[in-house]
C-alpha positions in Angstrom: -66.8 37.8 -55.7 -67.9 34.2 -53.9 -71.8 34.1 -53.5 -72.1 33.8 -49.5 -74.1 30.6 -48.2 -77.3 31.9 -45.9 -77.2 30.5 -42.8 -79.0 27.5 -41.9 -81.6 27.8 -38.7 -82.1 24.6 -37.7 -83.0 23.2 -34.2 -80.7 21.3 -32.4 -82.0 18.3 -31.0 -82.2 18.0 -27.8 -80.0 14.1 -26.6 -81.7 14.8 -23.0 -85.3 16.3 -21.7 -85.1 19.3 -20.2 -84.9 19.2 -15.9 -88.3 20.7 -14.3 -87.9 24.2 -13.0 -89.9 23.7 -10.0 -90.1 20.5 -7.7 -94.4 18.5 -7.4 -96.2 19.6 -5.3 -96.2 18.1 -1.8 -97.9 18.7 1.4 -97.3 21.9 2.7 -97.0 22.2 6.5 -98.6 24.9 8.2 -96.6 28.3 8.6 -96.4 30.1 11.4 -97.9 34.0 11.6 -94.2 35.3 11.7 -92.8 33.6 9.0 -95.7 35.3 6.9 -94.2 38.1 8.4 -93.6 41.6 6.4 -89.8 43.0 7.0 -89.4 46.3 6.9 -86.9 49.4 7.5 -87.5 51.3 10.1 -85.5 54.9 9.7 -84.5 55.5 13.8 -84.2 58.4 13.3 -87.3 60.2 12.0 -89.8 57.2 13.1 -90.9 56.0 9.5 -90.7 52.7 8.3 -90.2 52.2 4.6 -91.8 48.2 2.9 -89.9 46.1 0.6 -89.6 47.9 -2.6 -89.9 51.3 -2.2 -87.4 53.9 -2.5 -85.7 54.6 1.1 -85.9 50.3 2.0 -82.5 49.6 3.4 -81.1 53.1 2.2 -81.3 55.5 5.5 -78.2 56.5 7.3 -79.0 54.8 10.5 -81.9 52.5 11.1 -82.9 48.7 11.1 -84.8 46.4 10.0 -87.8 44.2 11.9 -91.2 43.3 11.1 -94.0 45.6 10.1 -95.8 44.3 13.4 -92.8 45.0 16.1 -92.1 48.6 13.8 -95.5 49.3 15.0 -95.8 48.1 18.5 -92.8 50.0 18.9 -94.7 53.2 17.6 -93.1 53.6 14.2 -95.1 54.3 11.3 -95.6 54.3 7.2 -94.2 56.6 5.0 -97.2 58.5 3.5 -96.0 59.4 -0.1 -95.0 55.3 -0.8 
């Protein structure tokens, strides 16, 4: 039976450097209060609005989606149990 040759890890080496994942950092400009904005879902029809994340977020047979601020103006409120 032929003896089997182990395997050789060795590095490649790397011809090029590797591109930056992320861009410097430059001057940010100022955001405005709704772009900080949360979205969430708001289920029509029981009143509760569900946060990014959470179980029932996009999932409801009829409802829509608008910020956690206009949910709430419109008199829409949290789930309790999320």
């Amino acid at each position: 039976m032929p003896r089997v040759q182990p395997r050789r890890n060795r590095r490649r080496k790397l011809q090029q450097p590797l591109p930056l994942l992320s861009k410097p950092a430059t001057a940010q400009k100022p955001t405005s209060p709704a772009s900080n904005a949360v979205t969430v879902w708001v289920n029509t029809g029981s009143g509760i609005y569900h946060k990014p994340g959470t179980r029932w977020y996009g999932k409801t047979k009829h409802g829509k989606y608008m910020t956690e601020a206009d949910a709430i103006r419109a008199g829409y409120h949290t789930a309790a149990k999320e």
